[in-house]
N, C-alpha and C positions, 0 to 999 in steps of 0.2 A: 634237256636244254644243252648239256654239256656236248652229248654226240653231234647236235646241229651246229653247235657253236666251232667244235671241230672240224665238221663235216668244211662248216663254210668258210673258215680259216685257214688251212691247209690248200682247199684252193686257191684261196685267195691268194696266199702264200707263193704258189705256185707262178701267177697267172702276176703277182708282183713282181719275181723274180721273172720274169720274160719283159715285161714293163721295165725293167731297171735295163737290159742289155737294147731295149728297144730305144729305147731315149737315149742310153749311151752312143748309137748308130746313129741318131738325130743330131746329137751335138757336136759326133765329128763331120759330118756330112753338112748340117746346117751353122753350126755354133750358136752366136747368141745375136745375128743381124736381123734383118728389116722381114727375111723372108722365114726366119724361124719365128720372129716375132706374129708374122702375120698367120701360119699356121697354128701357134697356139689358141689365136684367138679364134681361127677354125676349129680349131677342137672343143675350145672353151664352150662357147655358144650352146652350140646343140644340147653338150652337158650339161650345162646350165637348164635347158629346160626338160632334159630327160631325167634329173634327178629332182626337179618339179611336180614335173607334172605325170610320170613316171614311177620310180624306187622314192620319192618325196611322199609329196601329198595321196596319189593314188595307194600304194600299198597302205599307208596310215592308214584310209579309208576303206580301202577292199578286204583287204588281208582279215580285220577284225571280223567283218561279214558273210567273208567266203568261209570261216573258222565257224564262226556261230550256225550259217547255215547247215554246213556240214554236220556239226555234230545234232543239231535240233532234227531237221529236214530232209536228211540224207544225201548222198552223191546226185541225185537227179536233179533236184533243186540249188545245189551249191554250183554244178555243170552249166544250169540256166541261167544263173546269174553271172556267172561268167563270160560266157558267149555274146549275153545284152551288153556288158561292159565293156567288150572287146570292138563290138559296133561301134559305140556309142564312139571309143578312144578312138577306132581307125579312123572313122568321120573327121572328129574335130582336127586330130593330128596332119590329117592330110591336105586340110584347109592351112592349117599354122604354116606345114612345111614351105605350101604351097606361097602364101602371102610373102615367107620370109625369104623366097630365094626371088618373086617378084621385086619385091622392095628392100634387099637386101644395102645397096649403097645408104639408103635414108637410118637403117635400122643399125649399119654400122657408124654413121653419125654420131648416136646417141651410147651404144653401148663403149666405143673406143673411139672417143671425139680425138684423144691428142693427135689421132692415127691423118686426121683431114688435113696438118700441116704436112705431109711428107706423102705424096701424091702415090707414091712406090709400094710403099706398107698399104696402104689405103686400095690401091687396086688390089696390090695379092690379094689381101684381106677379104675380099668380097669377091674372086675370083675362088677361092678356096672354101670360103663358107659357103656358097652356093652349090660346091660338091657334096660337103659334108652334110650339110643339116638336112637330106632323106632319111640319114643316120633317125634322127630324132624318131622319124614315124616306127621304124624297122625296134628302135632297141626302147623305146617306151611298149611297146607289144609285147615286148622279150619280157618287161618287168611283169605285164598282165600275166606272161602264161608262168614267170619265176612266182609270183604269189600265188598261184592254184599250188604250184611245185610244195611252195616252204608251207602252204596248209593241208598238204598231206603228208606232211614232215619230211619230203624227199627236197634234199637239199645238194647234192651235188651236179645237179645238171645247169641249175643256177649259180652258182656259185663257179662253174669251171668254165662257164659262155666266155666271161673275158679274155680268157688262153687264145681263143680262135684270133679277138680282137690284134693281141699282140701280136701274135703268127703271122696275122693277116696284112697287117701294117707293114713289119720289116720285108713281107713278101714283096708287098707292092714297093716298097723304097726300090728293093734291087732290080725289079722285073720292071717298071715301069718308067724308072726316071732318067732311062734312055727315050724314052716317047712322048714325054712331055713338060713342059714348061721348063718347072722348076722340079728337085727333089720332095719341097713343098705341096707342089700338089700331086705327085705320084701317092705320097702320104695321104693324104685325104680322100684318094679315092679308094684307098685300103680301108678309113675308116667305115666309107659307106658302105663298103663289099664285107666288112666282118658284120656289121650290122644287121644285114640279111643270112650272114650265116649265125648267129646268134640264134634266131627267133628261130630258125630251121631246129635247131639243135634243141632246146626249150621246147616245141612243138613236138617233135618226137618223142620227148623223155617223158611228157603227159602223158601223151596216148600209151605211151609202155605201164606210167602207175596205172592204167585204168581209168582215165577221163580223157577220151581222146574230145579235141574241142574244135568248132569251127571259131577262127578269127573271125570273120564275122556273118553272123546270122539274120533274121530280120530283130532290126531296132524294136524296142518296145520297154515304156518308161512303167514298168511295174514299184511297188513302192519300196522293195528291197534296193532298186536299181535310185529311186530318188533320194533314198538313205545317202548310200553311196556318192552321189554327185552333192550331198547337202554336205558331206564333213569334208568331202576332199576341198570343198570352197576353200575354211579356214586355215585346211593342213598345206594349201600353197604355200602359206609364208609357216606356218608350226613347225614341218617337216621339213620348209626348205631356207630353214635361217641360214646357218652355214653356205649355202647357193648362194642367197641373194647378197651375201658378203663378201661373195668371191666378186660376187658382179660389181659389187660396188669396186671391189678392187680393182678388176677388171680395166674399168672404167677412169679410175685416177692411174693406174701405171702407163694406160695410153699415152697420159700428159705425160711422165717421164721422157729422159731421152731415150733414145733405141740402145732396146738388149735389155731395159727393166722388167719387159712382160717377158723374154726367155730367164730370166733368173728367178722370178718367184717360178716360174713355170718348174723348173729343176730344181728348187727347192723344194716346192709342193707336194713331188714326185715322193721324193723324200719320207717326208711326214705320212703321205699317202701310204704306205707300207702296214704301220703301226694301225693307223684310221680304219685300212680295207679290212687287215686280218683279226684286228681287235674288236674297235667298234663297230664296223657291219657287220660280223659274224655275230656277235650279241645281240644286237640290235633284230637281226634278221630272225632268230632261234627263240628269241625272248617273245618278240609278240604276238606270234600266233600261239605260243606256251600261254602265256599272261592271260588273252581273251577267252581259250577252254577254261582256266582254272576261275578265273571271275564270272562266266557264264554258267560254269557248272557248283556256283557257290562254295568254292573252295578259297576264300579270300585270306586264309593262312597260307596255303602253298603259294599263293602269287606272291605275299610277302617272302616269303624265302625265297624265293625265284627270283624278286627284288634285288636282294640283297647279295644273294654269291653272283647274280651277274656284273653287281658295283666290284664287289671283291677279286673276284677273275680279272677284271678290267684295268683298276690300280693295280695289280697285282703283276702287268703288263705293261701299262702305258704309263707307268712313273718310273721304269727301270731303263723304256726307250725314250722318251724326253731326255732324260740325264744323258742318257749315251751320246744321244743325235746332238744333243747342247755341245758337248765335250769333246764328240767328234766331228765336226761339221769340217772343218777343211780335209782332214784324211777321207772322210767319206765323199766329199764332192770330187778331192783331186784324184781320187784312185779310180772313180764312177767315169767318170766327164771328162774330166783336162785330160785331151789329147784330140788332135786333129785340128780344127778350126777353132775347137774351143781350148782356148789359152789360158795359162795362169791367173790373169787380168780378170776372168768372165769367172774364173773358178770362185777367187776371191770375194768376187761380190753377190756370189747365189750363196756361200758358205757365210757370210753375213746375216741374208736371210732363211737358211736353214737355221741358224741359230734361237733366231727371233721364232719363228713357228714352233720350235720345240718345246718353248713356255707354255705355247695355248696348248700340247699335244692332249693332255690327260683329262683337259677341258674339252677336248671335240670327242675325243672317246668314250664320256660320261653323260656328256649329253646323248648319245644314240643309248645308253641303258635309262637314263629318266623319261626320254620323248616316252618310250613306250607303257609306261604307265601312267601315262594322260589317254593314249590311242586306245588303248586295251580299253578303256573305261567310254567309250564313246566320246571323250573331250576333245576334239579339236580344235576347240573355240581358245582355251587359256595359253597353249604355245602360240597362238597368234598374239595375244596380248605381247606376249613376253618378246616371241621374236621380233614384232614394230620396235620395242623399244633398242633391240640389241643392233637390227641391224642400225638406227641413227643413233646411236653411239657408235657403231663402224663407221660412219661416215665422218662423225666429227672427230673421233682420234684418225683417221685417217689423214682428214685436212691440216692439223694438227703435225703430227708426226713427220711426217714427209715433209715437209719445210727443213724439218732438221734431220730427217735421216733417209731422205731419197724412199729409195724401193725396202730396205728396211725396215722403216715406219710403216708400211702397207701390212709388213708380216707381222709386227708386234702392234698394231691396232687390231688385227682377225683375231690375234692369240688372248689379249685382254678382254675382247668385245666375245668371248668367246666363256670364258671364266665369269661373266656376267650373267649368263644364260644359264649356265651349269648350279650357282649359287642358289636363282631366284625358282628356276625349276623344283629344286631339292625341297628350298623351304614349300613353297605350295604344295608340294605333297605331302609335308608332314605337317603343315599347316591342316591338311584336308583328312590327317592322319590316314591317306592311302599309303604311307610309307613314312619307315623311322629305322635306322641302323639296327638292326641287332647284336646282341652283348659278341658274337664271334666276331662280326667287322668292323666291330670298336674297340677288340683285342687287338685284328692283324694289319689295319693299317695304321701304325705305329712302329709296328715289326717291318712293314713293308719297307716304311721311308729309311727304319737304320740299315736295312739290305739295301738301299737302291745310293746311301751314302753312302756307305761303304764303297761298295761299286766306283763309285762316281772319286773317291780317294784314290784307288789303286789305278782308274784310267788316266790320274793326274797326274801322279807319281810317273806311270807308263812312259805317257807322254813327255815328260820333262829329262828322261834317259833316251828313248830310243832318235835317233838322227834321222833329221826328213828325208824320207828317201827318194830314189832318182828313179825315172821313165815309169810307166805304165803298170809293166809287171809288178814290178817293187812296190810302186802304191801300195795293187790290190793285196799284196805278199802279207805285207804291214797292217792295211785292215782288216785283214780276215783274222789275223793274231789279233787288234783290237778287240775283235768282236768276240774270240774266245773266250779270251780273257776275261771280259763283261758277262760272258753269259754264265762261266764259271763257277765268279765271285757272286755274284747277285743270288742266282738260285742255291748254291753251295749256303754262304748266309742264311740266306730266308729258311730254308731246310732245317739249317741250324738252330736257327733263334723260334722257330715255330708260326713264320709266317709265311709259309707255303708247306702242304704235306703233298710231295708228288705220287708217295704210293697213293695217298687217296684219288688224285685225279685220275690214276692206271685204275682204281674199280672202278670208277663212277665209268669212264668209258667203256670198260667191258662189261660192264653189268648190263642184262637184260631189260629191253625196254619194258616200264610199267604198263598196264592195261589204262 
């Protein structure tokens, strides 16, 4: 679990870091007006339902199947169910796409109503999503052929798709927005063109492990195939709680004035870092692990498997909360402030980076518990739980934002988020499929005095060093933040005994088990 959790991190890492200069290019090029605003919502969209109906609900449901097959059935039957499920997705996807760029005006109505007072954002908007959302069909197929990938434990080809995405977007900003409209929608038509090169690239790296696959074959509802469409029902909302709270947000920053949805949008960005490399790398590595060891009655390893992936996790995304807390303006002004995006825009996304840093360790914990509902065939109890999280997203949202604008958006996800992660925990040790063991009840206590600690000396830092001037000096000054932090934190933890890195140098190099 460790090498996939690497595997998918590192690129993730990667493919972040191009993300971060890519949006940097966005916000000087676009800043934070009508037509950045209306691109994000272009982007939003399709995501929205690609991590639905896609990396959401689908993998919850396949991933556990395509694992079980394989190991029960062998590769010819894990192949066949694949291929029917590729059908079945190109089908429906290609009807959604299709509906949604038909009636895309109606459907932006409802998802970003405030967007129908301001005739401007409202055109881009659905000039823009009408390019993008092909995207949807192209990189929901990419998630079909990355879940055959992460159940043959090859994990870098999925994991490295989105590099293309970023490549492909700045491409298109420079090469195309001499030819068209706006900058905005030269962007969009990069999203749909990495789209198709995605699934290109995923399709190749199959057929290389030794299943090459046809996307689609003749349909045919076999009852391995009605499994599959019977859990991914409930894992829409199980899998895709965090989604449908973006949409909710989505939805209410419309109402804001213009420039709320580009500031969570660069805030989100943000937090997204920690989420991609931390929690989808675990998340990703753990449950195809999770469903061999519960299928092959090893229900002790699953518990360990449990438990260092909670540990790995805290052991990450409580040293990066604190950071992103404590640096939220040096990292936005050093990122973003420059070109059209002004001081004024910096200040009010580094407000809401602030607020999302709360929920961070909360969105990260959730992708290590979801998977020990999926593993076990449950889909059905994350759906309980996510109805309730997302309308608590809704009411602190209506709430909040009365009194803190686009703010309250970020700190109703991050609370509404910490509710999920709570009630998940307890039902599994309710159901006693999980309970901390005596080592993760040693080091996160270790963790938190290392990630204080940290969180002292960035204080301290910060209360000496003098804001600095232009661009370079920003990044100059954050990259010494970030040293600094990464230092102290693991230097501590080392110390105190709550992190041993020689062990994670064997665990990585150590030969995989049979």
């Amino acid at each position: 679990m460790l090498r996939g959790i690497l595997t998918v991190g590192v690129w993730t890492l990667g493919s972040r870091a191009l993300g971060f200069l890519r949006d940097m290019l966005i916000a000087a090029s676009l800043g934070a007006g009508p037509i950045a605003d209306a691109f994000f919502i272009a982007l939003k969209l399709p995501n929205l339902f690609r991590r639905l109906f896609g990396e959401g609900a689908f993998n919850a449901a396949f991933v556990p199947a395509f694992a079980g097959t394989l190991a029960v059935s062998g590769p010819v039957q894990a192949r066949a169910l694949a291929e029917r499920m590729s059908t079945l997705m190109t089908l429906w996807l290609t009807l959604l796409a299709t509906l949604g760029i038909l009636f895309m005006p109606q459907v932006m109505t409802v998802l970003a109503p405030g967007f129908t007072d301001d005739p401007l954002r409202f055109e881009l908007a659905v000039e823009m999503t009408r390019i993008t959302f092909p995207y949807l069909v192209f990189i929901c197929l990419t998630a079909l052929v990355s879940g055959v990938l992460n159940g043959l434990d090859r994990f870098a080809a999925a994991a490295g798709a989105p590099v293309l995405f970023n490549l492909l977007s700045m491409g298109a900003l420079f090469a195309l927005s001499p030819f068209v409209a706006t900058p905005g929608h030269a962007l969009a038509w990069g999203v749909t063109v990495s789209g198709a090169a995605q699934l290109l690239l995923v399709w190749v790296a199959v057929a290389r492990a030794g299943m090459p696959m046809r996307i689609v074959s003749r349909p045919r509802m076999t009852p391995e195939v009605r499994a599959v469409l019977r859990r991914m029902g409930p894992g829409l909302i199980g899998a895709g709680v965090t989604q449908l709270n973006l949409a909710v947000d989505v939805i209410i920053s419309s109402l804001l004035p213009a420039g709320a949805v580009s500031y969570l949008y660069y805030a989100d960005r943000i937090g997204q870092l920690p989420l991609g490399v931390i929690g989808a790398a675990v998340g990703t590595a753990m449950l195809p692990l999770l469903s061999k060891q519960l299928q092959g009655g090893k229900p002790l390893s699953a518990h360990r498997t449990m438990n260092r992936a909670l540990e790995l996790s805290l052991a990450l995304a409580l040293p990066a909360a604190a950071a992103q807390a404590l640096l939220a303006w040096p990292i936005i002004s050093g990122l973003f402030v420059r070109g059209a995006f002004g001081e004024l825009e910096g200040a009010a996304t580094a407000a809401a980076l602030t607020a999302y840093a709360l929920g961070l360790p909360a969105f990260i914990l959730v992708k290590a518990f979801v998977p020990g509902f999926f593993a076990r065939g449950d889909t059905a109890t994350p759906v309980k739980v996510g109805l309730a999280v997302v309308a608590l997203n809704l009411a602190l949202n209506l709430v909040l934002t009365r009194y803190l604008a686009h703010v309250g958006i970020a700190l109703a996800t991050g609370l509404s988020a910490w509710v999920n992660v709570i009630v998940l925990a307890w039902l599994l040790r309710r159901r006693q499929a999980w309970r901390p063991d005596r080592r993760l009840r040693r080091r996160v206590p270790r963790l938190l005095i290392a990630t204080l600690a940290m969180a002292l000396v960035l204080l301290a830092l910060r209360a000496v060093v003098p804001e600095p001037v232009g661009s370079t000096m920003r990044l100059a000054v954050l990259a010494m933040y970030v040293a600094v932090g990464l230092v102290t934190y693991f230097g501590i933890a080392q110390a105190i005994g709550a992190l041993h890195l020689a062990e994670i140098r064997r665990r990585r190099a150590a030969p995989a088990s049979p």
